[in-house]
N, C-alpha and C positions, 0 to 999 in steps of 0.2 A: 413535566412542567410546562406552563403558558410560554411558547416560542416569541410572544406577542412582548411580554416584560421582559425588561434590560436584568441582569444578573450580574454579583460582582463578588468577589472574594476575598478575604481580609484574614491576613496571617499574622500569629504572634512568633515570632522565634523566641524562646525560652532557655535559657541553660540546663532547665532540667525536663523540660518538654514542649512542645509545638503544637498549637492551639490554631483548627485554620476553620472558618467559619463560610458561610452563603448566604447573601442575601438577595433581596432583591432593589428597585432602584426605590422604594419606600421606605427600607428599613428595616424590615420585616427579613430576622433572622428566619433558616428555611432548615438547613444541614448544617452538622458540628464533624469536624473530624479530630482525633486527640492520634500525637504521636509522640514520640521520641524525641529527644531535643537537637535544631539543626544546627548548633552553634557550633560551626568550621576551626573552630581553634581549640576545642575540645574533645571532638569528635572526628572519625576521621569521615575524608571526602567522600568517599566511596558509601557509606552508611548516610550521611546529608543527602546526598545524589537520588538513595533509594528512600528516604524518606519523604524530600521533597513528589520522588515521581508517586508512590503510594496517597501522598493528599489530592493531588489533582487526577490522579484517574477516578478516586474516590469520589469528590466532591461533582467531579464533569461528566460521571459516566451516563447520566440520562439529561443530559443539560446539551441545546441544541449550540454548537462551538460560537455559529453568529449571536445568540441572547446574550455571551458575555461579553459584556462591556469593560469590565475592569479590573486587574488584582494590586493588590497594594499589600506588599509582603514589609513588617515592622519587623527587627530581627537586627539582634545583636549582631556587629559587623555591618549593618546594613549603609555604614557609611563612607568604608572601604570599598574602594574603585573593582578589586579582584576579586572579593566575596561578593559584590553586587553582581558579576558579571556570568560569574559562574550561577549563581543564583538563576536567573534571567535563562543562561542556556539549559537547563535542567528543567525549566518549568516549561521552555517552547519544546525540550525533546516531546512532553507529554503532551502537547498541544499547539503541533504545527502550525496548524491554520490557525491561529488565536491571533486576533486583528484589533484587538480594544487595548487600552492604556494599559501598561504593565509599568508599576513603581514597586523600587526596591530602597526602603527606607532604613535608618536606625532606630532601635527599640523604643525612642521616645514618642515620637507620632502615636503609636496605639496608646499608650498609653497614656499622653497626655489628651486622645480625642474619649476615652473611657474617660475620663472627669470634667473636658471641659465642652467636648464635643464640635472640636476648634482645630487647627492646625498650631497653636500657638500657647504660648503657658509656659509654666514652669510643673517639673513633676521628680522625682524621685523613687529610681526604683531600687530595690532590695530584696533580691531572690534570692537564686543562688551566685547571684553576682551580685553587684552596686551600682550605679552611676548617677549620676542626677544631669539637668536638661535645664536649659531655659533658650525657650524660643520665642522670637519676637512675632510681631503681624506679617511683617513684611518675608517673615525668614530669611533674612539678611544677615542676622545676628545670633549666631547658633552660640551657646555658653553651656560648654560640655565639661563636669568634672568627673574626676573617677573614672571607672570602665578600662582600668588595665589589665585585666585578666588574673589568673589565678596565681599563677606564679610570682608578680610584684606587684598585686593590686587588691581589688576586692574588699577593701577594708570595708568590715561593718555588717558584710553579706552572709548568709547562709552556711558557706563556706567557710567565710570567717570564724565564724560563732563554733561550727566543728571539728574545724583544725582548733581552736583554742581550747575544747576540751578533751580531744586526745592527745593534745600537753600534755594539759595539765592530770590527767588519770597516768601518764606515764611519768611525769614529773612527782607526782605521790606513790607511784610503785616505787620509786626511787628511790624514795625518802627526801627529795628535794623540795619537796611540799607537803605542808602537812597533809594528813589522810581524811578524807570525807567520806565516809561509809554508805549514805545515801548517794551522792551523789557516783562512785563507781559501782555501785550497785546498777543502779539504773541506767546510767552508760552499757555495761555490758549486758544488761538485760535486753534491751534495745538492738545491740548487735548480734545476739543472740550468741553467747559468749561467755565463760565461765571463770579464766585467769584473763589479766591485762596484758601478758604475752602475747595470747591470742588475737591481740587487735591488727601485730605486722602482718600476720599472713592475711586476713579479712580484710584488710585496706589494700595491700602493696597488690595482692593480688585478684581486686578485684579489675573486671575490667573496665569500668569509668570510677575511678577511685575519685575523682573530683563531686561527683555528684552523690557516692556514698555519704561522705565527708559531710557534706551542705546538708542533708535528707537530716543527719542530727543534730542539726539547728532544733528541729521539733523537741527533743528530747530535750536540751536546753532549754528552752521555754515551757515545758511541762513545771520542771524541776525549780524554776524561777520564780512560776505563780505561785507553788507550795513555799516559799521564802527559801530557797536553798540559798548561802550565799555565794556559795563557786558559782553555782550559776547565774545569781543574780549578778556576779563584778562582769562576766563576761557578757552579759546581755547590756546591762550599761557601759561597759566600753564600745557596744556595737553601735549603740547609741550616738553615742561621743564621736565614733568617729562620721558616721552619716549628719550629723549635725554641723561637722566640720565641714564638709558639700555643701550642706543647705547655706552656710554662712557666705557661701561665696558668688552661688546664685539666686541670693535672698532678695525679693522684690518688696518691701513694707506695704500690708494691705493686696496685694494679690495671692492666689488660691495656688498652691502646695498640691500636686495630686499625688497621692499616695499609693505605689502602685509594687508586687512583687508575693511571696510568700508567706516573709514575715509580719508582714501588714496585714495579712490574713488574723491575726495573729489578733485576740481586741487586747490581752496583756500588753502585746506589743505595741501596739497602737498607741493606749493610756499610756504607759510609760511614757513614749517617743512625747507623746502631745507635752505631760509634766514636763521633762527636760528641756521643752524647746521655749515652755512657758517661763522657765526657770533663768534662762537665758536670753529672755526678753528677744526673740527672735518672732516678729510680727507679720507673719503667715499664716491665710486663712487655710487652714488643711483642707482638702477634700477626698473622702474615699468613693473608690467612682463603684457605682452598680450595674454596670457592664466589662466585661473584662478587655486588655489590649487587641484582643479578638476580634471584638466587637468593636473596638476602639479603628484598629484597621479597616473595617469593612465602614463606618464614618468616614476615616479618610481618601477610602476608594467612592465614597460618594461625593464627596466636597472635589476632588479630581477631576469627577466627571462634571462638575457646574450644578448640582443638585443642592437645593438649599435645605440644610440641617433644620427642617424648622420642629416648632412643641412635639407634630403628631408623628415627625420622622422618630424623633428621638423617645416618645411614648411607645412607638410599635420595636423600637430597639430594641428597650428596655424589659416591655413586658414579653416579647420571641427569646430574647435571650434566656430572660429567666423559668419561661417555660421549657423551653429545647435543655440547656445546660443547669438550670439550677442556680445553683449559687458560686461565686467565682473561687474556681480551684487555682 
């Protein structure tokens, strides 16, 4: 690589994987690294630790240590004092001598800079977690909902949507609900699975049983666009409840980015837009064409004083989509 260009790097932390990218001081995505997800309250330290060190040996190993200028790591937790800091020491173990700005942010930054290419906005995301965001110009005024985690939070998320249908298939082996023959069908087909018994020991013992869990969000939304109705109450309650977020950080006439898995999702999407329209909730939506990846490495360049300008955010755009494709 040109020792003469500045270099910067821009991380998504993920709940169900970690997205860390390279650019340079133009924009121009360069290297993609895909891992595992580093979300510290789901995983343990020691597996975060090796993960983090596995991107940046990855990303720096032919990259002259003075070219980088900058990493701007976006990441769930990233707004906690102690997972920042631990963060921060794991990424100098890899790179002693690294002498440029190192920012350790919460998941909204990439993702609000993937839609609006800005430090500021309102965004919403929905993965395998939830939260929503509204941040001002100034960053003065952070308005954080949701993001309690899995065990008393997450409504609406990925998670959600899959703890709600191993309910309810255990709730109908039961006889507590009625029985929907497609819709356990296709659950245990999906699990790769034969009785509903089957499901304790494939959950309980798997080893990130939170992210099995969210992964059957998809099956829910398969089953939803075919009009299933179990899946369709539980897809619009996830609705319901992420619309409950958006009402609280709703700005009338400012841009919505829309950002996480199930947004991937264009059922999902449609639906979400109808309920919100329904609800007379006056948010321009945007789905952004670069991922919080990407969004992160934007906001390691507006860090360094580089202005986001058309041809920065053209060369984003189309590196991105060359290098990665389309947003996973």
């Amino acid at each position: 690589m040109q020792s003469s260009k500045s270099y910067y790097v821009g991380v998504d932390g993920g709940g169900s994987k970690t997205e860390a990218l390279l650019c340079d001081h133009e924009g121009m995505i360069i290297q993609r690294m895909l891992t595992e997800s580093t979300n510290l309250k789901s995983r343990s330290e020691q597996d975060v630790r090796s993960a983090i060190h596995k991107i940046f040996m990855q990303l720096t190993k032919t990259l002259p240590i003075d070219s980088l200028k900058g990493i701007y790591v976006s990441t769930a937790g990233g707004d906690r004092e102690e997972d920042r800091l631990r963060w921060k020491k794991w990424m100098y173990e890899v790179l002693p001598d690294f002498k440029g700005r190192m920012d350790v942010r919460n998941d909204a930054y990439g993702a609000l800079a993937s839609g609006t290419y800005s430090l500021h906005g309102n965004v919403l995301i929905a993965g395998t977690g939830s939260i929503a965001y509204s941040v001002t110009q100034e960053e003065k005024n952070l308005k954080r909902v949701g993001g309690w985690g899995y065990l008393f939070g997450d409504e609406g998320s990925g998670y959600d949507i899959g703890r709600g249908a191993l309910k309810l298939i255990s709730a109908m082996h039961d006889g507590r609900e009625k029985k929907d023959e497609a819709f356990i069908a296709k659950m245990l087909s999906d699990l790769d699975l034969t009785t509903i018994p089957e499901v304790i020991t494939k959950i309980y013992e798997n080893p990130y049983p939170r992210l099995k869990i969210a992964s059957l969000a998809r099956t829910v939304i398969i089953l939803a666009e075919q009009q299933n109705p179990a899946a369709l109450t539980l897809i619009y309650k996830s609705i319901d409840d992420l619309l409950g977020f958006v009402k609280i950080i709703e700005k009338k006439n400012e841009f919505l980015v829309l950002c996480g898995g199930l947004f991937q999702s264009e059922f999902f999407r449609i639906s979400f837009k109808k309920q919100m329209e329904q609800r007379e909730i006056r948010q321009k939506l945007c789905n952004p064409d670069i991922s919080p990846a990407a969004g992160a490495c934007i906001c390691a360049l507006i860090t360094a004083g580089i202005s986001i300008t058309e041809e920065v955010k053209g060369k984003a755009k189309s590196s991105y989509q060359s290098i990665c494709g389309t947003i996973i």
